[in-house]
C-alpha positions in Angstrom: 11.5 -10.4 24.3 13.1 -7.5 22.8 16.8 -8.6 25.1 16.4 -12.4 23.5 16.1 -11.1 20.3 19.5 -9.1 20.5 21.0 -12.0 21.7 20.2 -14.3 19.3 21.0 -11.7 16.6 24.6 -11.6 18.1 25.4 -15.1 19.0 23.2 -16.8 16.3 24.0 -17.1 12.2 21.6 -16.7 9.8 20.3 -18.1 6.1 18.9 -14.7 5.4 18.9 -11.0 7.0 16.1 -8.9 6.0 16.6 -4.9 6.4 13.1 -3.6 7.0 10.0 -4.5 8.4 7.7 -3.0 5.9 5.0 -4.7 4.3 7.7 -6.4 2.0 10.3 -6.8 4.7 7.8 -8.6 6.7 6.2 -10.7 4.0 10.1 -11.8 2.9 10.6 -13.2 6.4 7.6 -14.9 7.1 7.9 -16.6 3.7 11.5 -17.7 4.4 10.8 -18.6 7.6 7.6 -20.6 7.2 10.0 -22.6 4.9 12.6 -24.0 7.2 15.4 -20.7 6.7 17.1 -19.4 9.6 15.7 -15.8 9.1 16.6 -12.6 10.8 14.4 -9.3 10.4 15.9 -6.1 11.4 14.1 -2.3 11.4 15.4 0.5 12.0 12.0 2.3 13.6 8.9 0.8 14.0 7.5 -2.2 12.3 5.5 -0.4 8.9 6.4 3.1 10.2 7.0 4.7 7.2 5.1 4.1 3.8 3.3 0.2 4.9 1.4 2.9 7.6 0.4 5.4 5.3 -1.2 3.7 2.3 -4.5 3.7 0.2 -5.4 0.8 2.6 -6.4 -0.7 -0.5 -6.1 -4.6 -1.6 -7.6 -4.1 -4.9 -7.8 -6.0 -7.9 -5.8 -4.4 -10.8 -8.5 -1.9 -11.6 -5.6 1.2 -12.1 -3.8 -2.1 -14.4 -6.7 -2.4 -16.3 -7.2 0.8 -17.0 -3.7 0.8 -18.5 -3.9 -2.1 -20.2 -1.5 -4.4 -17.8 -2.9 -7.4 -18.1 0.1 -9.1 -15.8 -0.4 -6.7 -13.1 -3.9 -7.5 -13.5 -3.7 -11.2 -13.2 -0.9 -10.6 -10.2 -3.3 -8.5 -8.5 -6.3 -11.1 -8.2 -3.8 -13.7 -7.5 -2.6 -12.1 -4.2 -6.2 -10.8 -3.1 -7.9 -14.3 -3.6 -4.5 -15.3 -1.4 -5.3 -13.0 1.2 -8.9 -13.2 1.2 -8.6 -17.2 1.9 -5.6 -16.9 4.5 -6.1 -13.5 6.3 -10.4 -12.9 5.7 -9.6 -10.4 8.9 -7.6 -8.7 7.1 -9.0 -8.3 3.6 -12.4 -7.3 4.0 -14.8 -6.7 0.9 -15.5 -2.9 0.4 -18.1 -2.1 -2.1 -16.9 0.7 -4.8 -18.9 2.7 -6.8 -17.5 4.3 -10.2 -19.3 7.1 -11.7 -19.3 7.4 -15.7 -20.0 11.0 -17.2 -21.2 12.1 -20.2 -18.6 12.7 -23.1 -16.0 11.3 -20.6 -13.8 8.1 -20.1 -14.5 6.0 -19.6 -18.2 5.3 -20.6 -20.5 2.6 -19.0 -20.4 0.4 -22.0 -16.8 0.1 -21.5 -16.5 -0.3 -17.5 -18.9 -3.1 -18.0 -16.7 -4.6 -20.7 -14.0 -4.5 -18.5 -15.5 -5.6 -15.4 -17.1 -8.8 -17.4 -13.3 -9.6 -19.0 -11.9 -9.2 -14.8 -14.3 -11.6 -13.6 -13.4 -13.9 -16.0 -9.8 -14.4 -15.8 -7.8 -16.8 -13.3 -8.3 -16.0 -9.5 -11.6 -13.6 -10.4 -14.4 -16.3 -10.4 -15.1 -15.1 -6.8 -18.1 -13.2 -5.4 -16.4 -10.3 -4.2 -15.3 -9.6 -8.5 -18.9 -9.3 -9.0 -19.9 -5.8 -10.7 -22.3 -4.2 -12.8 -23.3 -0.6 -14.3 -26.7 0.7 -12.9 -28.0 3.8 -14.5 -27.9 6.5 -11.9 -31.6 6.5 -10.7 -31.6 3.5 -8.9 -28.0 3.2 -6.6 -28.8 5.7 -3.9 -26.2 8.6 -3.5 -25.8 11.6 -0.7 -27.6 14.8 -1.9 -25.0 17.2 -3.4 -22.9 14.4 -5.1 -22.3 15.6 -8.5 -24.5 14.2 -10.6 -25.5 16.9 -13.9 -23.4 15.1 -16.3 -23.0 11.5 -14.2 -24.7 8.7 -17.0 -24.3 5.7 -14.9 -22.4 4.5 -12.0 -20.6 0.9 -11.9 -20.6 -0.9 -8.8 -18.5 -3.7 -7.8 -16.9 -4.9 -4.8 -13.0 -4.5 -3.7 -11.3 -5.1 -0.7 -9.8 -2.7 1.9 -7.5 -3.5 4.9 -5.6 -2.2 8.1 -2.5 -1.5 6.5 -0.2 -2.2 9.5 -2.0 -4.5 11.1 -0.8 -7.0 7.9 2.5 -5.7 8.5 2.8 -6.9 12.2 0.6 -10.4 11.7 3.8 -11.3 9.0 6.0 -10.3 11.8 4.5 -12.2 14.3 3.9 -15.2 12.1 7.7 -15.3 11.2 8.4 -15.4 14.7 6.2 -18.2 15.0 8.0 -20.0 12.4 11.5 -19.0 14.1 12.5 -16.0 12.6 14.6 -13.6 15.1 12.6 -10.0 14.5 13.8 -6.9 16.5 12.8 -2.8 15.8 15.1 0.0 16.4 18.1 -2.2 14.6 20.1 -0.2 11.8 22.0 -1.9 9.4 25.2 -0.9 7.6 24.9 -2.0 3.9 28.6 -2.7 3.8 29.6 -6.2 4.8 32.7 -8.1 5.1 33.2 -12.1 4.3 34.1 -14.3 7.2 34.3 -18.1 6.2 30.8 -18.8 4.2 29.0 -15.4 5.7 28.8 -11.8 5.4 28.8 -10.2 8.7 26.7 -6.8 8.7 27.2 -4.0 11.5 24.1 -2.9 13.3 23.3 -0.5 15.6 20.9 -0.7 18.4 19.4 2.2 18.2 18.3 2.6 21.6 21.0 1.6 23.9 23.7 3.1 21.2 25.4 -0.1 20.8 26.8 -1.8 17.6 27.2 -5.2 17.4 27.4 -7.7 14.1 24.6 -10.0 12.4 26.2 -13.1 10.9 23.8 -14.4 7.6 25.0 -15.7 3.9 22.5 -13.5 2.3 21.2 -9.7 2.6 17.9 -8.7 1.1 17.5 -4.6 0.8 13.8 -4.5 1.6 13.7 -1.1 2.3 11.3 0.4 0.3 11.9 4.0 -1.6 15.1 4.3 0.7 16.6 1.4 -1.6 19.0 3.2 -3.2 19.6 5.3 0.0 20.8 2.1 1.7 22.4 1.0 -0.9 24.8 3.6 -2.4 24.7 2.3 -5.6 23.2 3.3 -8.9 20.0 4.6 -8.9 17.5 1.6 -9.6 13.9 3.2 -8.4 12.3 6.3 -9.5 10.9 7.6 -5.9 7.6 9.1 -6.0 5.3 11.2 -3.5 2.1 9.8 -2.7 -0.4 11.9 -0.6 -3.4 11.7 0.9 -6.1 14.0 2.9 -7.9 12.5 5.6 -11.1 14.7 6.0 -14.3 14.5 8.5 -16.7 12.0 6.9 -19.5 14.5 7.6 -17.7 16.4 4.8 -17.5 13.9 2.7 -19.9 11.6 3.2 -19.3 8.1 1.2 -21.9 6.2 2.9 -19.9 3.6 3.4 -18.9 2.8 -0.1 -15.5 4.0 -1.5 -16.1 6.1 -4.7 -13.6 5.9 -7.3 -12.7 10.0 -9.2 -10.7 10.8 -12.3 -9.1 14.4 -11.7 -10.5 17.1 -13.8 -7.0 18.7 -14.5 -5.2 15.4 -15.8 -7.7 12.5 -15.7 -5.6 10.3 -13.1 -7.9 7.8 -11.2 -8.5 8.3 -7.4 -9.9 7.1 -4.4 -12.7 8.7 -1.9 -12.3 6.0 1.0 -14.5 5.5 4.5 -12.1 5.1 7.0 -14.5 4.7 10.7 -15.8 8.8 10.9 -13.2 10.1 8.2 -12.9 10.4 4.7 -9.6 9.1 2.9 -8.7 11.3 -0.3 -5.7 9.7 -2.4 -3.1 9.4 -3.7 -1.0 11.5 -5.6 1.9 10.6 -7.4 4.7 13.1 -8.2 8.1 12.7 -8.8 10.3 12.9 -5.4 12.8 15.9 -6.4 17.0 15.6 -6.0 19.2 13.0 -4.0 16.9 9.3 -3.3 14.7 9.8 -0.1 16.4 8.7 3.1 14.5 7.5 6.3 15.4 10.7 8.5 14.1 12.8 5.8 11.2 15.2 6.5 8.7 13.6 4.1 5.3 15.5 4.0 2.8 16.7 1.4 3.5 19.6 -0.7 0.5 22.6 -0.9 0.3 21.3 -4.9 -0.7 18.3 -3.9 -3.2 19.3 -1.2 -4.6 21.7 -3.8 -4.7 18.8 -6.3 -6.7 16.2 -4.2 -8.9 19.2 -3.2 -9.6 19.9 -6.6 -10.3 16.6 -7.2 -12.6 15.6 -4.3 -14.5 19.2 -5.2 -15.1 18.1 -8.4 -17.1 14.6 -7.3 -19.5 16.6 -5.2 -21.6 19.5 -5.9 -21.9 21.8 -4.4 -18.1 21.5 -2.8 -17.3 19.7 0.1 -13.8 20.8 1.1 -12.1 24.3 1.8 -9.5 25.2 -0.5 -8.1 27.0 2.7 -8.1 23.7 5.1 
């Protein structure tokens, strides 16, 4: 498959080349594909190696928007989970969430239930997974040693979770279905020359060594935070460093139910996730330091961060759950 795909790329020109196979990448060529262009997706590792592998795993519905006020991003967000929810139910499954409201703390239960009655009320949130309510604390079970001194109430409503790249590949493979010429372990060359109506990009085949040149009247960067890396240009993005800790779920037991925290150093909202026997802590997001991130960098979390989410997850549960030394 892979030796039909290099052909084609070679001998074959193209509507639109698409440089990356992330969740975007992917989602760009299906999409262009499913509507009649002559599409070619190129990677440069593997399909949703890099960040489309290593998210929150979350498809939520604009609750972090909300929370700021971003009505757009709100309505954007239940607009693509209803889509998902009716074309890929596989892949979007519900994932009851449980907030926890403190005393003397934002936000209070009056509110969340304000803002949970105004979500399942706009456009593409009259659906039964937008249901949610606030129950005082007494009668939603929770895990001994959750902290619960100062909890008032906790509002429970239901979100959706999925397999991160799984959703990357099923775009892949659908925009093969619908003719699209996909191939990993491709590198593109952001320069391109003109030849008659098309740019012809170099490639490199990253595993025989080999360069050879991709014919297609339009490029689309769909590379991610390495953008600007690819690029060369101006800086457009504002690269930031997301982390999570993946922890035993004996540790940090959820029951099942993702628990949403506010950090007692700053306030930021966070996610406990189940994920099978572990327990997902995320995200972070700090500024990525210097030159824009490139694809061979070494990306990993910083011991501020670790502390951070640590702090954070320690804070939820009483007594703590997690070693400051892990």
């Amino acid at each position: 498959m892979a030796e039909a795909a290099r052909r084609r790329l070679e001998s074959e020109s193209f509507d639109l080349l698409v440089v990356g196979g992330g969740a975007t990448g992917a989602a760009i060529a299906r999409d262009a594909a499913t509507r009649g262009l002559r599409v070619a997706l190129c990677e440069r590792g593997d399909f949703a190696s890099q960040t489309s592998s290593q998210s929150s795993k979350l498809i939520h519905g604009g609750l972090r928007y909300l929370q700021h006020g971003d009505f757009r991003l709100v309505f954007e967000s239940l607009a693509e989970r209803r889509r998902l929810l009716d074309t890929a139910p596989h892949l979007c499954r519900p994932r009851e969430f449980l907030y926890p409201c403190y005393a003397g703390r934002f936000p209070s239960p009056m509110l969340l239930s304000l803002a949970w009655a105004c979500t399942t009320r706009l456009p593409y949130g009259k659906r039964r997974y937008a249901a949610a309510r606030s129950t005082p604390t007494r009668s939603i079970g929770w895990r001994p040693g959750c902290a619960t001194r100062a909890c008032r109430a906790r509002s429970k409503y239901v979100d959706c979770q999925t397999d991160d790249a799984r959703l990357v590949l099923e775009n892949v493979l659908d925009a093969m279905t619908s003719g699209a010429v996909t191939l990993s372990y491709v590198e593109i060359q952001p320069d391109l020359r003109r030849s008659d109506s098309f740019h012809v990009a170099q490639a490199l085949d990253r595993e025989r060594g080999e360069r050879f040149e991709i014919r297609a009247r339009l490029m689309v960067n769909a590379t991610g935070p390495f953008c600007d890396s690819f690029s060369g240009g101006p800086r457009k993005l504002r690269p930031t460093l997301g982390v999570h800790l993946v922890v035993d779920g004996d540790r940090l037991p959820t029951q099942g139910r993702a628990v949403v925290v506010h950090s007692p150093r700053d306030g930021r909202l966070a996610f406990l996730l189940p994920a099978g026997r572990r327990t997902i802590i995320g995200t972070t997001e700090t500024d990525w330091p210097g030159r824009p991130p490139r694809p061979e960098d070494e990306i990993r979390a910083l011991r501020r961060d670790v502390d951070y989410l640590l702090e954070l997850a320690n804070h939820a549960f009483h007594p703590p759950t997690c070693d400051p030394a892990m």
